[in-house]
PDB file of N, CA, C and O in Angstrom:
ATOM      1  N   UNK A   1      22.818   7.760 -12.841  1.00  0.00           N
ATOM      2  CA  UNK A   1      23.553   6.522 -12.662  1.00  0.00           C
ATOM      3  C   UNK A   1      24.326   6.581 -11.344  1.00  0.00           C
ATOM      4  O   UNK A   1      25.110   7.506 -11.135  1.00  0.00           O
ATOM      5  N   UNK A   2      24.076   5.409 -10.271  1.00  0.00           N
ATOM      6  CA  UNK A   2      24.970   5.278  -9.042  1.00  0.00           C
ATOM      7  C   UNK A   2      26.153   4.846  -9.734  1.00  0.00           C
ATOM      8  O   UNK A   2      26.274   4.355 -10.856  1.00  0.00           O
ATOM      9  N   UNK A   3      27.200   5.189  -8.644  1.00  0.00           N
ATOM     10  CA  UNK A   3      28.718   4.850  -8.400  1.00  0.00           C
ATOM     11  C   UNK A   3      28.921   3.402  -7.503  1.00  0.00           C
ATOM     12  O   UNK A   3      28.815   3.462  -6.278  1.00  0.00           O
ATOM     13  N   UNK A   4      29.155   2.372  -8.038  1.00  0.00           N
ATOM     14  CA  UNK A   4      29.544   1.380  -7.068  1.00  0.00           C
ATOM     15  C   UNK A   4      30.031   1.610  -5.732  1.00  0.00           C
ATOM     16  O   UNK A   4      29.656   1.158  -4.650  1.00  0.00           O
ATOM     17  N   UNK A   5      31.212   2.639  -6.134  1.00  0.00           N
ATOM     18  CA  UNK A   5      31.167   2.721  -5.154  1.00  0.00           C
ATOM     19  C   UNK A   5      30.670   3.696  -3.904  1.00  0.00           C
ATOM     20  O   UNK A   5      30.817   3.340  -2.734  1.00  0.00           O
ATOM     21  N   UNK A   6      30.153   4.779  -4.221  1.00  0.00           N
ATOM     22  CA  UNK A   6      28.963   4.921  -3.865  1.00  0.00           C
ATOM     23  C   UNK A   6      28.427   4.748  -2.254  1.00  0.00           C
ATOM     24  O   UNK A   6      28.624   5.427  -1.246  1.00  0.00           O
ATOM     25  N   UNK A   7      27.641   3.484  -2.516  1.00  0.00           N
ATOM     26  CA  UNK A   7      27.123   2.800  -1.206  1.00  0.00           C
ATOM     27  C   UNK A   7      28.220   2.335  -0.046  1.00  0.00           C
ATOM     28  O   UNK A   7      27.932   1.643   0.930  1.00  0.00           O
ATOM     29  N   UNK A   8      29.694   2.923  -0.394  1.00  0.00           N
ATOM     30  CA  UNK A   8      30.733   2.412   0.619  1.00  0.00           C
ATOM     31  C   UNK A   8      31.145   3.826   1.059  1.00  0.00           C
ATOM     32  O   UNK A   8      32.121   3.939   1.800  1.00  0.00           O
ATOM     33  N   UNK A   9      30.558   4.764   0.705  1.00  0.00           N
ATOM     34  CA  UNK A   9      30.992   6.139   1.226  1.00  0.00           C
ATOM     35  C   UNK A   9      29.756   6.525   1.945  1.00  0.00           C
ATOM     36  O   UNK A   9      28.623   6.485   1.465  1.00  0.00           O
ATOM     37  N   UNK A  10      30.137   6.972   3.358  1.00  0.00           N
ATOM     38  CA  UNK A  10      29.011   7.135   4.587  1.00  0.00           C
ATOM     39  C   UNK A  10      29.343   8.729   4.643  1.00  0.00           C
ATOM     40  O   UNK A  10      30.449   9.244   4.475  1.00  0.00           O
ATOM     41  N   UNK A  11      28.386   9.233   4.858  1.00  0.00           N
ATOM     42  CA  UNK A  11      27.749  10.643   5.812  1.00  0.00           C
ATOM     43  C   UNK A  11      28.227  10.732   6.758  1.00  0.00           C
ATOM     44  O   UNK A  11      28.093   9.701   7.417  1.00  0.00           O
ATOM     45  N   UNK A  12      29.093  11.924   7.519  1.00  0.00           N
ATOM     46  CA  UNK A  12      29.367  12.270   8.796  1.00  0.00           C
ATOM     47  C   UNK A  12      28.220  11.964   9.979  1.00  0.00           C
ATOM     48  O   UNK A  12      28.519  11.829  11.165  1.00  0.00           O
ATOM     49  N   UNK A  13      26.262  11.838   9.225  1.00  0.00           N
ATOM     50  CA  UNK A  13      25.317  11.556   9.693  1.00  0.00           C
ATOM     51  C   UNK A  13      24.817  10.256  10.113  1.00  0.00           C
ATOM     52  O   UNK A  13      24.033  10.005  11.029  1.00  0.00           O
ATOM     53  N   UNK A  14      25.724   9.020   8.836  1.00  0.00           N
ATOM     54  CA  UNK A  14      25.171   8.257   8.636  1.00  0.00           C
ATOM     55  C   UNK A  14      26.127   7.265  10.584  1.00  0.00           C
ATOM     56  O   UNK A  14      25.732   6.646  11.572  1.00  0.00           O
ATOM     57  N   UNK A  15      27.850   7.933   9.818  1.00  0.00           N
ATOM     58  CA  UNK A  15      28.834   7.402  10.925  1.00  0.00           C
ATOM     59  C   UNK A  15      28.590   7.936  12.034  1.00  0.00           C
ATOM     60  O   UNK A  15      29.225   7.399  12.942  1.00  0.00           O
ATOM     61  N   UNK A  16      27.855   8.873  12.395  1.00  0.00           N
ATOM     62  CA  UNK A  16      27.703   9.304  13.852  1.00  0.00           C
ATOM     63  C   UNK A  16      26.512   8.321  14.283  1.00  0.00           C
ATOM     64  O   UNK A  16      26.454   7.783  15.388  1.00  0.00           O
ATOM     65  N   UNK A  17      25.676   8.181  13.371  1.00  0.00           N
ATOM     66  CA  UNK A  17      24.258   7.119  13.950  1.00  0.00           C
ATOM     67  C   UNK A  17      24.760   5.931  14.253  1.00  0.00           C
ATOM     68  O   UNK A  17      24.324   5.444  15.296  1.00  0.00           O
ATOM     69  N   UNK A  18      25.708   5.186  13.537  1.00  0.00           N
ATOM     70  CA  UNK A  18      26.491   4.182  13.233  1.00  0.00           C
ATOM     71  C   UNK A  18      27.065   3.882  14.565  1.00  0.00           C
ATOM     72  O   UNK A  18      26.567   2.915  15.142  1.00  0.00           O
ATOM     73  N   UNK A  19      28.117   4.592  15.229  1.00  0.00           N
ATOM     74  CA  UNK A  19      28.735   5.091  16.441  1.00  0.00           C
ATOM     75  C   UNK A  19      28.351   5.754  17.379  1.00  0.00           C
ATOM     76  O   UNK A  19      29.073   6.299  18.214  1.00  0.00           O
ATOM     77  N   UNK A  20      27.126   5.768  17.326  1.00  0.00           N
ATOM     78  CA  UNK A  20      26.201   6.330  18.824  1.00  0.00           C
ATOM     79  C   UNK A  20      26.657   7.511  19.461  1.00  0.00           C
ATOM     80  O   UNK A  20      26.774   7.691  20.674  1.00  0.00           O
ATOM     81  N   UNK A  21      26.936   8.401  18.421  1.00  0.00           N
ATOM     82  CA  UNK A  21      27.875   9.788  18.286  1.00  0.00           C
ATOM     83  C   UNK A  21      27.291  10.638  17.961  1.00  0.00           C
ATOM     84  O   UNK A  21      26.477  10.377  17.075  1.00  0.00           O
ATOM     85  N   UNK A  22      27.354  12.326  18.530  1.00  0.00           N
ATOM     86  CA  UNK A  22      27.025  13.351  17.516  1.00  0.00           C
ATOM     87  C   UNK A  22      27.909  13.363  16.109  1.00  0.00           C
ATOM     88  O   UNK A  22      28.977  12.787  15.902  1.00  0.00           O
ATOM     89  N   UNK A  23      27.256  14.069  15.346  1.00  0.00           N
ATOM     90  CA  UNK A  23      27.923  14.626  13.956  1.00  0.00           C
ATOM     91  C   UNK A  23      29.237  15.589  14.820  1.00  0.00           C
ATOM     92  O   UNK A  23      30.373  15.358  14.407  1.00  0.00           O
ATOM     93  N   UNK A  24      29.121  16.500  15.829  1.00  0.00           N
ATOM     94  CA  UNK A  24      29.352  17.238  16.092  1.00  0.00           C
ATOM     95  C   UNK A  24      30.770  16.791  17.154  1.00  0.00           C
ATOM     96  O   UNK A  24      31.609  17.634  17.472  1.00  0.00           O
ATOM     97  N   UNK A  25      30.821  15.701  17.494  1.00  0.00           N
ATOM     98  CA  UNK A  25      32.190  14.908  18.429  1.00  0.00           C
ATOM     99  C   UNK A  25      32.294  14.468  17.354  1.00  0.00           C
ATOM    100  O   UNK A  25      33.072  13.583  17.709  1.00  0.00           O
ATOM    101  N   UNK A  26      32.148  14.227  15.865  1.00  0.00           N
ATOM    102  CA  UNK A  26      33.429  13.498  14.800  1.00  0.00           C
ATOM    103  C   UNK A  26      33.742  14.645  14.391  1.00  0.00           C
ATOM    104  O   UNK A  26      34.920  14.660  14.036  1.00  0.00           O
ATOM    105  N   UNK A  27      33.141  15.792  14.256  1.00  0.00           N
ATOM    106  CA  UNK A  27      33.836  17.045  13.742  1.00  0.00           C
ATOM    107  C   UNK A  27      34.915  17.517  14.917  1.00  0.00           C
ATOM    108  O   UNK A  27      35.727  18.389  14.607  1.00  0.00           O
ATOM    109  N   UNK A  28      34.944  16.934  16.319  1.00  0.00           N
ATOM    110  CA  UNK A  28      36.134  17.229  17.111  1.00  0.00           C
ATOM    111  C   UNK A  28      37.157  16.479  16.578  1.00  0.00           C
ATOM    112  O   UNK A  28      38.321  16.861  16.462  1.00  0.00           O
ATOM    113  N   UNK A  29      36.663  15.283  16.217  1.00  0.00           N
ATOM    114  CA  UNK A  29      37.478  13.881  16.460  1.00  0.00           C
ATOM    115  C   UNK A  29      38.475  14.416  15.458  1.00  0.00           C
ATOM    116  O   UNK A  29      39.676  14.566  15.680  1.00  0.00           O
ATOM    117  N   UNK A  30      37.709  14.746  14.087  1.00  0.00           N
ATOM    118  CA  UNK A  30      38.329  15.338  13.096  1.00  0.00           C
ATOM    119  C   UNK A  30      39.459  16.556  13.075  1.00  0.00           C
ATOM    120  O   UNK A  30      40.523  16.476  12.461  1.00  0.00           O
ATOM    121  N   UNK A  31      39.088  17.541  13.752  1.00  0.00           N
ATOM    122  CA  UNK A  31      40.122  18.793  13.966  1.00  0.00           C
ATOM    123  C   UNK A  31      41.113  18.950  14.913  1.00  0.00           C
ATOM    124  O   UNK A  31      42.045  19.744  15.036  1.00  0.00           O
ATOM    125  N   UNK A  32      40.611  17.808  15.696  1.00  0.00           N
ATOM    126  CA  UNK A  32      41.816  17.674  16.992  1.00  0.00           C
ATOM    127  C   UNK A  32      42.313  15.929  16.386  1.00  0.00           C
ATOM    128  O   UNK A  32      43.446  15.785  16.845  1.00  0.00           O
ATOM    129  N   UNK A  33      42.098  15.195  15.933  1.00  0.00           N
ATOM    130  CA  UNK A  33      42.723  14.305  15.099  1.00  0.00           C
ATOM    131  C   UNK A  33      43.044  13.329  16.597  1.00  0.00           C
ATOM    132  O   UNK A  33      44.078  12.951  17.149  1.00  0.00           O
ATOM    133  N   UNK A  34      41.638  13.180  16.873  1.00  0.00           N
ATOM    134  CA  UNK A  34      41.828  12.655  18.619  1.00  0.00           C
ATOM    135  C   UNK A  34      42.294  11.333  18.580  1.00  0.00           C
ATOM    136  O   UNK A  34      43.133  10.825  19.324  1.00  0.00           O
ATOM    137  N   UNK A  35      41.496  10.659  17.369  1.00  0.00           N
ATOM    138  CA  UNK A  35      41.193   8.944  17.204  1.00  0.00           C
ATOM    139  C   UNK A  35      41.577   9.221  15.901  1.00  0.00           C
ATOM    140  O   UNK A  35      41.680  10.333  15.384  1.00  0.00           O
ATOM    141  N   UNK A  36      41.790   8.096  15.389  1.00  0.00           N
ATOM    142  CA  UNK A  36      42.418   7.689  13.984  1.00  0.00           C
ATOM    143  C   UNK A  36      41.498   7.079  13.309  1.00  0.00           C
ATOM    144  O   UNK A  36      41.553   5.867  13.095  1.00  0.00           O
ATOM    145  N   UNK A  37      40.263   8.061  12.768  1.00  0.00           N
ATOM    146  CA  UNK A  37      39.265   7.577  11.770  1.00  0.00           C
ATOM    147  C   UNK A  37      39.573   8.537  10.433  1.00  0.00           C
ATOM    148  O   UNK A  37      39.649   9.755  10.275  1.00  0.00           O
ATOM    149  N   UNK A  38      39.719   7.318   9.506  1.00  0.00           N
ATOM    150  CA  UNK A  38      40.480   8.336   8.506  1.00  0.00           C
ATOM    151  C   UNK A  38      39.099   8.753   7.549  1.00  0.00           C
ATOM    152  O   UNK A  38      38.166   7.977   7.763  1.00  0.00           O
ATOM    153  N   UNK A  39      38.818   9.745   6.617  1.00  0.00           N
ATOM    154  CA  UNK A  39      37.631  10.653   6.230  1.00  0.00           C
ATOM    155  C   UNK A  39      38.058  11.171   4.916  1.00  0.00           C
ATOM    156  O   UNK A  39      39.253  11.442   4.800  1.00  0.00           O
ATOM    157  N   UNK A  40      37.357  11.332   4.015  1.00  0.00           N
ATOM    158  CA  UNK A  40      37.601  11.481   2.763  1.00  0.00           C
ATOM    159  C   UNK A  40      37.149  13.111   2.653  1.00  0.00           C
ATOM    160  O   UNK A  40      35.937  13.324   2.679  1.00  0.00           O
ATOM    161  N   UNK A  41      37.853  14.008   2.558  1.00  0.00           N
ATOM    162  CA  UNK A  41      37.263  15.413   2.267  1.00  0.00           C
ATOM    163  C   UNK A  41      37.737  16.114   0.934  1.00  0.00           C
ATOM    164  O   UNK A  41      38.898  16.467   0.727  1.00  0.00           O
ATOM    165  N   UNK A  42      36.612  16.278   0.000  1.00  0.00           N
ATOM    166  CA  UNK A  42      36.502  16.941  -1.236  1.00  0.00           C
ATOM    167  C   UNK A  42      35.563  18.075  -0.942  1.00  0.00           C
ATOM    168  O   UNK A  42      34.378  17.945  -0.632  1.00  0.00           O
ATOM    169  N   UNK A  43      36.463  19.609  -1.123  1.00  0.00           N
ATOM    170  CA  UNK A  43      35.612  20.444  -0.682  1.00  0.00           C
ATOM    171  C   UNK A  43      35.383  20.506   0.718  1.00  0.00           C
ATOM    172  O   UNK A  43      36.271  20.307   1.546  1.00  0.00           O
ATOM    173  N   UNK A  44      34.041  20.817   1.033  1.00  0.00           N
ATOM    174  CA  UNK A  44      33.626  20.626   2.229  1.00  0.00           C
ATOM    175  C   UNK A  44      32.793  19.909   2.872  1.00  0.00           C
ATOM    176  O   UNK A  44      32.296  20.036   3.990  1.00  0.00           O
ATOM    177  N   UNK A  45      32.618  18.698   1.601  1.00  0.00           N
ATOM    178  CA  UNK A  45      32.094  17.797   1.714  1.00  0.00           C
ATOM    179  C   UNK A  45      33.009  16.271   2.506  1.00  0.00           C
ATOM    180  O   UNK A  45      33.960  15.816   1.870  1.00  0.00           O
ATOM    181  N   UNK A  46      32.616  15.605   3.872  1.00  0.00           N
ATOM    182  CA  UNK A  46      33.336  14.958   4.331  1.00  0.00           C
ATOM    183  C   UNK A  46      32.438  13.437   4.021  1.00  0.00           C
ATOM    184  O   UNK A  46      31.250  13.295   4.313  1.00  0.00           O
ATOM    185  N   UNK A  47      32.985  12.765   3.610  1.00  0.00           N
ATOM    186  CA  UNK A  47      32.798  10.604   3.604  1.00  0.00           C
ATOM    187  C   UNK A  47      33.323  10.364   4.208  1.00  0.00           C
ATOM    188  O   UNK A  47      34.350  11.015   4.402  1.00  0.00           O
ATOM    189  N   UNK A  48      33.030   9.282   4.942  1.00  0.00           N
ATOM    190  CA  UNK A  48      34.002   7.946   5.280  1.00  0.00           C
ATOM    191  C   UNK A  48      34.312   6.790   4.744  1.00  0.00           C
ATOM    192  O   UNK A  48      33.239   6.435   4.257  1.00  0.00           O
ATOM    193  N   UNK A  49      34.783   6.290   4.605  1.00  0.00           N
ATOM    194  CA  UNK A  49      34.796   4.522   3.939  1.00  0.00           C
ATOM    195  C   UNK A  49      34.232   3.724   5.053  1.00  0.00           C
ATOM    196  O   UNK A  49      34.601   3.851   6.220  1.00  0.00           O
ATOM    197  N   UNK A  50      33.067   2.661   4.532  1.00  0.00           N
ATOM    198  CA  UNK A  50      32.821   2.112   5.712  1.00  0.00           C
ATOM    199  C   UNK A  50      33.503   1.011   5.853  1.00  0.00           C
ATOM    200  O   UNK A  50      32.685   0.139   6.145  1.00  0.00           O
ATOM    201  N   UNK A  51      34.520   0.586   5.808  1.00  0.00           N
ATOM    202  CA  UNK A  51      35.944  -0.299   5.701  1.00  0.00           C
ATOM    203  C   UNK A  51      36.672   0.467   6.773  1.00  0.00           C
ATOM    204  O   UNK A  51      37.385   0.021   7.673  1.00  0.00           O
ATOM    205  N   UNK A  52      36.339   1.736   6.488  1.00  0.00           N
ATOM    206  CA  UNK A  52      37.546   2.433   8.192  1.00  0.00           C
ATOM    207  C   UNK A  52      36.909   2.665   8.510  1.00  0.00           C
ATOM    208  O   UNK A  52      37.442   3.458   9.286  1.00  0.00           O
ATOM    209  N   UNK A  53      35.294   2.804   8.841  1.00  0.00           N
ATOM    210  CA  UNK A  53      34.407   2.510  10.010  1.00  0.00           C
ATOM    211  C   UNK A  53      34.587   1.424  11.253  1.00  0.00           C
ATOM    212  O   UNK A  53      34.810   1.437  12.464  1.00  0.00           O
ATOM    213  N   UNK A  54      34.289   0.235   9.907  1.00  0.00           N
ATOM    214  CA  UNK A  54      34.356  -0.738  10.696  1.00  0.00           C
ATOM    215  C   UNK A  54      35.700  -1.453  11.279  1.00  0.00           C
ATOM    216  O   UNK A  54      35.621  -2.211  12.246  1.00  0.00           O
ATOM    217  N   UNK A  55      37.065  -1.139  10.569  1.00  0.00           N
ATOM    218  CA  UNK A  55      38.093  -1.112  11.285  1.00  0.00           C
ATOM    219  C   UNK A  55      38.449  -0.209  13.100  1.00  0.00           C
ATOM    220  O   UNK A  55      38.805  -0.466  14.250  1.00  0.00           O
ATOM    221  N   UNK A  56      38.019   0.939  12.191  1.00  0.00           N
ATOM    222  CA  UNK A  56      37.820   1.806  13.912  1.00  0.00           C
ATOM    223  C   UNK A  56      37.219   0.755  14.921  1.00  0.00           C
ATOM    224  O   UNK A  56      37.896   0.277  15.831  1.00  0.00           O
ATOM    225  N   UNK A  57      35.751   0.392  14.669  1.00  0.00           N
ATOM    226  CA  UNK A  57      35.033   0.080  15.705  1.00  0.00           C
ATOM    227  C   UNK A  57      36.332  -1.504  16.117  1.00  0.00           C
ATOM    228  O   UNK A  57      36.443  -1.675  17.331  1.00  0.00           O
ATOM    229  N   UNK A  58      36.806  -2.063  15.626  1.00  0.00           N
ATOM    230  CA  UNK A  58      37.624  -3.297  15.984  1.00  0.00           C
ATOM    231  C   UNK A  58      38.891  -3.122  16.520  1.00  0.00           C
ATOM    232  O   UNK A  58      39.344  -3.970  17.288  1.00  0.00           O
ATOM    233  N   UNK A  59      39.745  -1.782  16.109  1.00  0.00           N
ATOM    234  CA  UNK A  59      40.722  -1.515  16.850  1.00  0.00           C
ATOM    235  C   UNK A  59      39.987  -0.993  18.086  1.00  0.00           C
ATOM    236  O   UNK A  59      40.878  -1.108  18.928  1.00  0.00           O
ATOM    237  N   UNK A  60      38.998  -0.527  18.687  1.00  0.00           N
ATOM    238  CA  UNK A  60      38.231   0.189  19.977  1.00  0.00           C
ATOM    239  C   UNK A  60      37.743  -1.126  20.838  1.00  0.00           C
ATOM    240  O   UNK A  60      37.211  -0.973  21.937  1.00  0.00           O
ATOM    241  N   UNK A  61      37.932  -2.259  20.340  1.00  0.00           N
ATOM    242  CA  UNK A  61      37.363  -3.312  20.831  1.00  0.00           C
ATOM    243  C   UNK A  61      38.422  -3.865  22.063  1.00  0.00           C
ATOM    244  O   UNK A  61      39.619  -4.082  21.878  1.00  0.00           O
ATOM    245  N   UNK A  62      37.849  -4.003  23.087  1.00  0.00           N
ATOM    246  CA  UNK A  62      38.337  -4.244  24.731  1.00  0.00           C
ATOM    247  C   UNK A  62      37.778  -5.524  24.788  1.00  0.00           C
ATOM    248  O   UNK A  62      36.639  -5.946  24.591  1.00  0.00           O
ATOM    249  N   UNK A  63      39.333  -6.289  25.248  1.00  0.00           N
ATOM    250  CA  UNK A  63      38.598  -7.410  25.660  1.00  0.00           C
ATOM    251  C   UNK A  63      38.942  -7.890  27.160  1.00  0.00           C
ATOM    252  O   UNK A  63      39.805  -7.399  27.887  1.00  0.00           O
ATOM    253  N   UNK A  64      38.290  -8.696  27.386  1.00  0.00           N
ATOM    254  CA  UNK A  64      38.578  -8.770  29.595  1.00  0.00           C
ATOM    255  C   UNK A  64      39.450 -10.391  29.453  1.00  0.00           C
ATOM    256  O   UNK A  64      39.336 -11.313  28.646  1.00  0.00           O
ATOM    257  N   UNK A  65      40.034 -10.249  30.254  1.00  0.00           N
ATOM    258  CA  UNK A  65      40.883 -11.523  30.473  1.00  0.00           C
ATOM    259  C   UNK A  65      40.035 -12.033  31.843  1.00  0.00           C
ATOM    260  O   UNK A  65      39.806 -11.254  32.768  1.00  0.00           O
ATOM    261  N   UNK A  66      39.608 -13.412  31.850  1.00  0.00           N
ATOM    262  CA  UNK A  66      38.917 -14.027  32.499  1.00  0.00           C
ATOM    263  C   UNK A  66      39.611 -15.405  33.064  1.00  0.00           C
ATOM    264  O   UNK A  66      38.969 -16.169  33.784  1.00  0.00           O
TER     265      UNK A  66
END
């Protein structure tokens, strides 16, 4: 049986594909706490919410004054 919620918890794999990122710069992002993507860790198992995915990507959003 799936977990609803479930399908809202992403892979360090899934958010690096997501973000045109290694796995390996969110594991910086993570230990040096560079950017403020917050990560769910049970064990040594790491999720994200994709709710603070997609918040990240909107606070990163630049806009040009024209």
């Amino acid at each position: 049986m799936t977990s609803p919620f479930q399908n809202n918890l992403l892979t360090p794999d899934q958010v690096a594909d997501y973000l045109g990122v290694s796995v390996e710069t969110l594991n910086v992002w993570r230990c040096t706490k560079r950017y403020n993507l917050p990560y769910i860790k049970a064990g040594r198992l790491v999720r994200y919410r994709l709710q603070d995915v997609e918040a990240f990507i909107a606070s990163r959003m630049q806009r040009t004054v024209q």
